[in-house]
N, C-alpha and C positions, 0 to 999 in steps of 0.2 A: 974367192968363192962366194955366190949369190946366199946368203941364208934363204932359207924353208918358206919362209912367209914372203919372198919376195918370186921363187921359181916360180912361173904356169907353163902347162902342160901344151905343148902343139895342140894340130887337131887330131892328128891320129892318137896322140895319147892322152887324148881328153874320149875320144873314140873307146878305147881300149878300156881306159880305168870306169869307164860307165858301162859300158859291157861284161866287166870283171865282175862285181857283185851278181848278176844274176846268173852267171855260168859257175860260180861258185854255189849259190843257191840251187840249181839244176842238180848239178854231181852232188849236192850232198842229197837230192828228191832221190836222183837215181839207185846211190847206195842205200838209202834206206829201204826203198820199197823192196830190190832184189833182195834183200835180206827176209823183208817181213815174207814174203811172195815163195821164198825158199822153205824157209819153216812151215808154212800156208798158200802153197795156190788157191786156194777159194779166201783169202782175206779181202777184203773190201776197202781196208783204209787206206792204204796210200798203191793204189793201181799203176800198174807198170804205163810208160807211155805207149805201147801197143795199145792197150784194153783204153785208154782215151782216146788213139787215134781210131779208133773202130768206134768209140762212143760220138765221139765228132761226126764221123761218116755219118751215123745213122741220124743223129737230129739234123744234119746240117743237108745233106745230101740224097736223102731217102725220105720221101712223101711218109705222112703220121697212115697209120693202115685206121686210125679211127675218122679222121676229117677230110687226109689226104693234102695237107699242108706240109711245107719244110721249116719243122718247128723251133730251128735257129733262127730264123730268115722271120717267122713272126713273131718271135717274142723279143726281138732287137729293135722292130720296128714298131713294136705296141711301147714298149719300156725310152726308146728317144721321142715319142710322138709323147709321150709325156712330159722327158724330162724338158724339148724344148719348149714348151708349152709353159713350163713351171717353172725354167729358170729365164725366161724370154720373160715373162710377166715380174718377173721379181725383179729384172736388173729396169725396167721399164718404170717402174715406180721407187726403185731406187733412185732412178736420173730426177724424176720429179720432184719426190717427197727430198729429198737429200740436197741438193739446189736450193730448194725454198725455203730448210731448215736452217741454212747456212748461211745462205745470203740475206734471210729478212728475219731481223731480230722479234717482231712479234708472231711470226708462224712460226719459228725455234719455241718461245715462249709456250706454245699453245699445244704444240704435236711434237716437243722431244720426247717431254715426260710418260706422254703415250708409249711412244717408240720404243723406250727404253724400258718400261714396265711389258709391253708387247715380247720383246726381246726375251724377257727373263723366263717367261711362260715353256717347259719342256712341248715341243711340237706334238712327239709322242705319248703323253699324256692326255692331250685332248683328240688322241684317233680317233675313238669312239664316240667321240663328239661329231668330228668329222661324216663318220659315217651314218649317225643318225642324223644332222641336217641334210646331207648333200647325198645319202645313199651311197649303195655298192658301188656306184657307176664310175667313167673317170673323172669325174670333177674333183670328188672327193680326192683322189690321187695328188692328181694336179695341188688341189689345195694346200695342201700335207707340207708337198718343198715350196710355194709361197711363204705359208706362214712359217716355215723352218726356215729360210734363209732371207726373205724380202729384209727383216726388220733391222739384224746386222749388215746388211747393204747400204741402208737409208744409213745408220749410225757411221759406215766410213764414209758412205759421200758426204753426208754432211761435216764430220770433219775435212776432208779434203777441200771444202768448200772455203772452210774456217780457215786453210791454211795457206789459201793465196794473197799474197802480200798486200797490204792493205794501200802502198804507193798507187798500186795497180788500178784499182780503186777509185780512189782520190781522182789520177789523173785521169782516167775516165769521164769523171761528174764533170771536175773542170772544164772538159772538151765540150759538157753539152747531154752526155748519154744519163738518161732518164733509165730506173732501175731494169725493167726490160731489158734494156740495149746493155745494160750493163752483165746483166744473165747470162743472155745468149750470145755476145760478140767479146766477152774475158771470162768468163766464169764456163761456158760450156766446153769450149774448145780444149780449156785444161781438163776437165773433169772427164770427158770423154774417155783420154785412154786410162785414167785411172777408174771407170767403171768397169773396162774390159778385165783389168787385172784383180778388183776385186770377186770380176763372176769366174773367172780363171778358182781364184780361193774357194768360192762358193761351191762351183761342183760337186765336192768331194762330198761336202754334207746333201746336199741334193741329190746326189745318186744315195746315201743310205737313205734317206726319205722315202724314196722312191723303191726300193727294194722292200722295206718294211711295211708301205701300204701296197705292194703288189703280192707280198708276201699273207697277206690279212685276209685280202679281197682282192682276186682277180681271178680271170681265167687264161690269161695270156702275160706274158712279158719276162724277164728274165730274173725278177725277185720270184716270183708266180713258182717257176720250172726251177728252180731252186731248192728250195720250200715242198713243192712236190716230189721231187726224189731223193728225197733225204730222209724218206718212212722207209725207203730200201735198201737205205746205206749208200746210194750208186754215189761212191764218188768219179766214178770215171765220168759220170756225167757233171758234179759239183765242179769238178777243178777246172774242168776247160770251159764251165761257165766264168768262174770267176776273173779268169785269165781274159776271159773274153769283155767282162764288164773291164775289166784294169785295161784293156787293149784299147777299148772305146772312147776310153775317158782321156788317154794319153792323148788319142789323135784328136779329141776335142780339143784339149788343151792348148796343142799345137798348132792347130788351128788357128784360134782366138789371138796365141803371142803372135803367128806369122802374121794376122791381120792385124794386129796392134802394132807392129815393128815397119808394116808396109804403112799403114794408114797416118801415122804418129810419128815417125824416125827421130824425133825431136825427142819425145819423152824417152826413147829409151838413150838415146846420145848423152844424155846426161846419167845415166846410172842404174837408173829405176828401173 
């Protein structure tokens, strides 16, 4: 008999056991709320999935009676025209600043100690900083997951820089390849899919960035429409945002490994 640590699950019960927690998490939403709902049909805290499926309809599928927009449909598209904006920029200078950290010991010298004092700084702490250089607008936004997640990106590339074998290297120079050549034709080609994986990591703190300056200052997006009805209790409105931000970010996710797994087959054939 196989011990515990050695059994893996087919696909269908790799299927099943990842579908199990959230169907367990459901039935226990559904017995609570019919319970609270019972005691209180006018309770607001945990709304039956009717009273979201009607709260859905209405943003998602019914023009706003004040602009005459479908106020899912814009504040999903104001909230990613951010975040690719902010995590595009972040992983862009992660590729650069993290390569040149790594590979050339006097720009490590010069720009880790930055990096890493950069690093330590709470994003959220200097909002209001934000807001008064860059104003209400979206830049400021933008700025916010920049400086929240850019500075730990440069810190992994440039370790992942540091940890390609120094043989590799060597034989390189030997051959002739001048530091350039040596960058871009052994150094990049690794680091590439391990940049995808660390903006995969990134995300998660880049979407609360992004919620918390849309939550501050905005007039659209889905931190914004949040934030705004939660002066009326509506959670029928909050939950299926939130579901909706966790839906968004999965398919991003999925995205990025299917493009990594197509683009790279190699890095993940080894394990990573």
């Amino acid at each position: 008999m196989k011990k515990l640590i050695n059994r893996k699950p087919n696909r269908y019960a790799r299927w099943f056991l990842g579908f199990l927690p959230f169907a367990l998490l459901l039935a226990i939403y559904i017995g609570a709320s019919s319970a609270r709902l019972a005691e209180n049909p006018d309770d607001p805290l945990l709304p039956s999935l009717t009273q979201m499926a009607e709260a859905v309809e209405r943003m998602a599928f019914e023009p706003s009676k004040r602009s005459g927009d479908y106020l899912l449909l814009q504040d999903t598209l104001a909230s990613l025209q951010r975040l690719g904006i902010g995590i595009g920029v972040s992983a862009a200078l992660a590729l650069i600043f993290g390569i040149a950290n790594g590979a050339i010991p006097y720009v490590r010298a010069t720009l880790s100690p930055l990096v890493v004092g950069i690093s330590l700084v709470p994003p959220m702490a200097i909002l209001p900083i934000l807001f008064i250089v860059f104003g209400l607008q979206e830049l400021a936004k933008v700025m916010l997951i920049i400086i929240g997640v850019t500075p730990f990106m440069i810190r992994d590339m440039q370790q992942r820089t540091l940890e390609i074998p120094e043989e590799q290297i060597i034989k390189m120079q030997t051959l002739g390849a001048n530091t350039w050549q040596t960058i871009t034709r052994l150094m990049l080609p690794q680091i590439m899919p391990r940049l995808l994986a660390t903006t995969r990591l990134a995300l998660g703190t880049a979407w609360l960035f992004l919620i918390a300056a849309e939550a501050i200052a905005a007039t659209e997006g889905l931190g914004y429409r949040i934030f705004l009805v939660r002066r009326y209790l509506s959670m029928d409105v909050i939950l299926p945002y939130v579901l909706w931000i966790t839906l968004l970010a999965l398919v991003i996710d999925f995205l990025l490994n299917r493009w990594s797994r197509w683009r790279y087959p190699w890095f993940h054939a080894t394990g990573q």
